[in-house]
N, C-alpha and C positions, 0 to 999 in steps of 0.2 A: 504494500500500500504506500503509494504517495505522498506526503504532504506537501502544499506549496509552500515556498518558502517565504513567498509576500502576503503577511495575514497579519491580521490586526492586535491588538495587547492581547485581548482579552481570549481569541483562539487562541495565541500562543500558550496565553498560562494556564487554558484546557488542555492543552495538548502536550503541554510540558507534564502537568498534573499526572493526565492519564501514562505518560510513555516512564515516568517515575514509581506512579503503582503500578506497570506491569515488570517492572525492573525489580521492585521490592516483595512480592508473589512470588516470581521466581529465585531469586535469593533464600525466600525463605522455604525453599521445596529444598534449594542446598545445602541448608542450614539442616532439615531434618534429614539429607542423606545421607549427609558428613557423618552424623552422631549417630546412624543406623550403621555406618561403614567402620567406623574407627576402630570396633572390637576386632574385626577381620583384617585390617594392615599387616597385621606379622604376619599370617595363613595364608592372604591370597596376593598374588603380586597383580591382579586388576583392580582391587580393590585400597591396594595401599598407591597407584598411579591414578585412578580417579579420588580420590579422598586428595591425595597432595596436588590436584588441581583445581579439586575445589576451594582448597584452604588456600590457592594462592589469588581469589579473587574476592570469595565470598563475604570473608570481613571487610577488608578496604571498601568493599563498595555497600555495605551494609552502613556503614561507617560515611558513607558520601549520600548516601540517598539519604541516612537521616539528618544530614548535615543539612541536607537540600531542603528538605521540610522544616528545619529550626526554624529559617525564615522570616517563616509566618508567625511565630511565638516566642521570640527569643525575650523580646523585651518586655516592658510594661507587665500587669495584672496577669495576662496573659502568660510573661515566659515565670513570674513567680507560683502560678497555679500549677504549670505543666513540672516545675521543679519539684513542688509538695507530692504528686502526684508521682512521679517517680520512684522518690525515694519512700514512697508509703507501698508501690510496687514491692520494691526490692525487698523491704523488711517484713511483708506477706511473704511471697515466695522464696526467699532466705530460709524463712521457719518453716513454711511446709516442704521443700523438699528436702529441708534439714531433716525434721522429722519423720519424713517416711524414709529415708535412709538408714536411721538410726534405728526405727522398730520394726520396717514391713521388708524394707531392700536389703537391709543390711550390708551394706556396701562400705568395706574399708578401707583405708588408708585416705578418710575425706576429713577435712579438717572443716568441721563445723562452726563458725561463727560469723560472725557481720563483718568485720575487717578485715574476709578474706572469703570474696563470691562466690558462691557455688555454681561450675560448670558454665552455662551458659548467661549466668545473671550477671557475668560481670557486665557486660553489655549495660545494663541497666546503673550500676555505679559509674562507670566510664559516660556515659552518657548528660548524667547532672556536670559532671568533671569536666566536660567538652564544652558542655555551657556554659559554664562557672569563668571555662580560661576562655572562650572567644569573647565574654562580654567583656572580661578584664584584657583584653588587648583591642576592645572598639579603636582608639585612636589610631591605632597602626593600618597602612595600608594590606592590603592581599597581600603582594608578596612579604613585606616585613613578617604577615602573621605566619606565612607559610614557611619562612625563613627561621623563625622561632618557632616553628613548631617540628621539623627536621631537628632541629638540635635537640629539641627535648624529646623525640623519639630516638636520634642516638643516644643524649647521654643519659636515660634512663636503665641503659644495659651498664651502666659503670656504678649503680647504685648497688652498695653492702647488703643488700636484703631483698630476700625469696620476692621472683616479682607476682606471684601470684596475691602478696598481701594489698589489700586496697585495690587489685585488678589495674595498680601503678602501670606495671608491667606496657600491657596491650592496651591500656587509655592511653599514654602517651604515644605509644609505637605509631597509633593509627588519630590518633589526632589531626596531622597531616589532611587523611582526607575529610575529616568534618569541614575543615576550615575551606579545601579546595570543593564543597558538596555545599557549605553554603552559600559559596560568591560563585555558584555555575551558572553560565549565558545558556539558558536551555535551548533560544534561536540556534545557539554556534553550533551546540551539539547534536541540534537535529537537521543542521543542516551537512554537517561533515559527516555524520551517519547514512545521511540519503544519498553522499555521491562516492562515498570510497566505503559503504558497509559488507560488501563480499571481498574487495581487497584485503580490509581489515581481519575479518574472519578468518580468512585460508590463512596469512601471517600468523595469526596468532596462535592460531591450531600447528602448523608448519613451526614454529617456535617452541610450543610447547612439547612436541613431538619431539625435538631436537636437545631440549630441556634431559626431557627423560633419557634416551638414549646414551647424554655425556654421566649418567649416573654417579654424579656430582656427591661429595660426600657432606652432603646436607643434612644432619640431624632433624627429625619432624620439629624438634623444637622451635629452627627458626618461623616455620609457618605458625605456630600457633602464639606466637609474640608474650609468651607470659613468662620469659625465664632470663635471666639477665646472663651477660658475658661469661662470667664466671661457672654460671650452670650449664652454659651452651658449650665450657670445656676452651675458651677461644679468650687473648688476651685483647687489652680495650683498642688497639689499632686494628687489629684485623677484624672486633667483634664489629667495632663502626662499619669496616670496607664493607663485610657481609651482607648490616643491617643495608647500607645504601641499595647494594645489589639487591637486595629484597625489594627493596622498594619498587626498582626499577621493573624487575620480575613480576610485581604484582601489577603496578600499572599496564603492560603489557599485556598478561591474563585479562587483566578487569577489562581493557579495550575492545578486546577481542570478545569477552562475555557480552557488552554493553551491545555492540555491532550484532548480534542474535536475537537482539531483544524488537520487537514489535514495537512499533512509535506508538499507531493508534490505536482506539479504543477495540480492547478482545474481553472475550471469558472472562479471562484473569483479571482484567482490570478492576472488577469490584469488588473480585476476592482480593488484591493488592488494600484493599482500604482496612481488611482486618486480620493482617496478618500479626499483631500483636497477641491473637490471640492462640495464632499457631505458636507462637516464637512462647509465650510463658506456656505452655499445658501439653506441647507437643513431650517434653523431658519427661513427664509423669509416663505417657506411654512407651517411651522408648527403654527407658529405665525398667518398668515390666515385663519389656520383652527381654531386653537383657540379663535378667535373670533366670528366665526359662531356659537358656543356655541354646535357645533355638539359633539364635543369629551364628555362633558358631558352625552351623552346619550347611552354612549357604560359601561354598569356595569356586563353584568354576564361573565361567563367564557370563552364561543363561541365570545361575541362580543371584550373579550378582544385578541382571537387568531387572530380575523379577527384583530384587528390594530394590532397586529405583522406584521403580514402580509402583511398592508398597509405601517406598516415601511422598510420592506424588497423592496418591490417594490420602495418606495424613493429610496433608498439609490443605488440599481440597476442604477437607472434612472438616477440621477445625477451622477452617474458612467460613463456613458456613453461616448464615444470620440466625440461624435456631442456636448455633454453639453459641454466639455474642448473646442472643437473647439468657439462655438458660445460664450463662456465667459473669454477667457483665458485673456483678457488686462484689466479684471475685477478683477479677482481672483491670478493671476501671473502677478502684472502691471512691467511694464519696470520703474526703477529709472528717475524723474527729472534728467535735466543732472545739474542744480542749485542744488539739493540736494546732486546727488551722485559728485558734484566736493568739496560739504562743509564738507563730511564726508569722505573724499578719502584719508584722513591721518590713517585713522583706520587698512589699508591693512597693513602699514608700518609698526604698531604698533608692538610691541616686544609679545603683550599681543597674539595676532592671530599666531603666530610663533610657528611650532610643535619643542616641546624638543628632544633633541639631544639626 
């Protein structure tokens, strides 16, 4: 499908809209394949080659779509509501998947507490944190922010401490692309998608193809960004050289994803509007299947299509508007009114205020 390129504001920011929720739908079909795949990386070598190309796009641009959306709420009433909100997210689903780990999954070696995310939640800590630092660098141009935000994705691997605590780690690593995800020209990008988007594709696929083959002695650590230099076994000049190549690696991946992806409006698109609710409730099921020991038993190449496929269907399913209806005071709770009256100086705060 085509879009013109000469269209008015108010198409483009439908159409940016839509080509951003079907971006973030499919992300998160990857999001739930990844986590369906990872127990199979040591077992099958198609499954630890699609898992490490997932994980070389999927964050970053999970991390640029929701950048993309800050946008619209960063500041004012608005970006201090979506903060409260968050972080009232994270400390719900903190405790319940804490707890069913602890009495029904029993799953060990997890380190249970708030200042150190469980699994996929750091997303949700990372994410006030991305707020927090693009609002405290309003004054700085794009590049400056992007400039300062590269460093603090290097030098965060030089920090004395496990970077899993605080989800430090992979907030900063990927910071980068919040910052490049909230200042995107969605015109630029849907205009270089419509005239180089199969160029794009075959490079990137043809890249990553070539990727694998140099069988590169790349620990999975550095795709999953939560482990600092020291843990990745690598001293701080080479862990920087790495982390840049990463970067480079990922942008590359993400380009080549982006270029797949449907401008206008499809299926997916409306499912793209609640995938929040795939992304917190999909872990409760995968977690139960993971303990039936079933996922071990899928190694050749068919059986790994079939769980693609069974991840596609999650991710459908908890898409759905009966899932949002039947769980929405679960996954979108309303503020305490003792909490939202203790934090109600935030609105005022000069720091939530759009610059002039």
């Amino acid at each position: 499908m085509n879009i013109p390129l000469k269209i008015n504001k108010y198409s483009l920011n439908t159409i940016g809209e839509t080509y951003f929720l079907n971006i973030r739908f499919l992300l998160i079909v990857c999001v739930v394949a990844g986590n369906l795949l990872e127990p199979l990386i040591q077992q099958s070598i198609a499954a630890h080659h699609l898992f490490v190309w997932i994980f070389s796009f999927h964050m970053p641009l999970f991390v640029l779509v929701t950048g993309y959306f800050a946008r619209f709420n960063l500041h004012g009433p608005a970006g201090s509501q979506m903060l409260r909100h968050i972080a009232l997210q994270y400390i719900l689903f903190q405790s319940i998947y804490s707890v069913l780990d602890y009495t029904i999954f029993r799953v060990p070696h997890i380190t249970h507490s708030f200042f150190a995310p469980y699994l996929l939640l750091w997303f949700l800590a990372g994410h006030i944190v991305w707020r927090l630092l693009l609002i405290s660098l309003r004054m700085f141009t794009f590049k400056q922010q992007l400039i300062v935000s590269v460093a603090l994705g290097l030098g965060v691997g030089l920090l004395p401490v496990d970077g899993v605590w605080l989800a430090l780690s992979r907030t900063l690593i990927y910071f980068p692309f919040f910052i490049v995800g909230y200042h995107l020209h969605v015109d630029k990008i849907i205009s270089f998608f419509q005239h180089y988007r199969r160029s794009i594709a075959i490079g990137s696929i043809a890249f990553m193809i070539l990727f694998f083959d140099l069988n590169l002695p790349l620990v999975i650590g550095w795709f999953y960004g939560n482990q600092t230099f020291v843990q990745l076994g690598v001293n701080s000049w080479t862990g920087m050289l790495y982390r840049l190549c990463m970067y480079m690696l990922q942008c590359v991946a993400s380009i080549g994803f982006l270029a797949l992806v449907p401008i206008g409006a499809h299926y997916i698109t409306e499912l793209g509007r609640r995938t929040l609710y795939v992304f917190l409730l999909h872990g409760l099921l995968v977690r139960a299947i993971e303990t039936t020991g079933i996922l071990h038993q899928f190694n050749t190449p068919l059986e790994i299509v079939i769980l693609l496929v069974f991840a596609i269907l999650i991710a459908v399913l908890l898409a759905q508007p009966q899932v949002k209806h039947w769980t929405s005071r679960l996954v979108e709770p309303s503020i305490p009114q003792p909490l939202y009256s203790m934090i109600h100086y935030v609105q005022r705060h000069t720091l939530f205020q759009k610059q002039s």
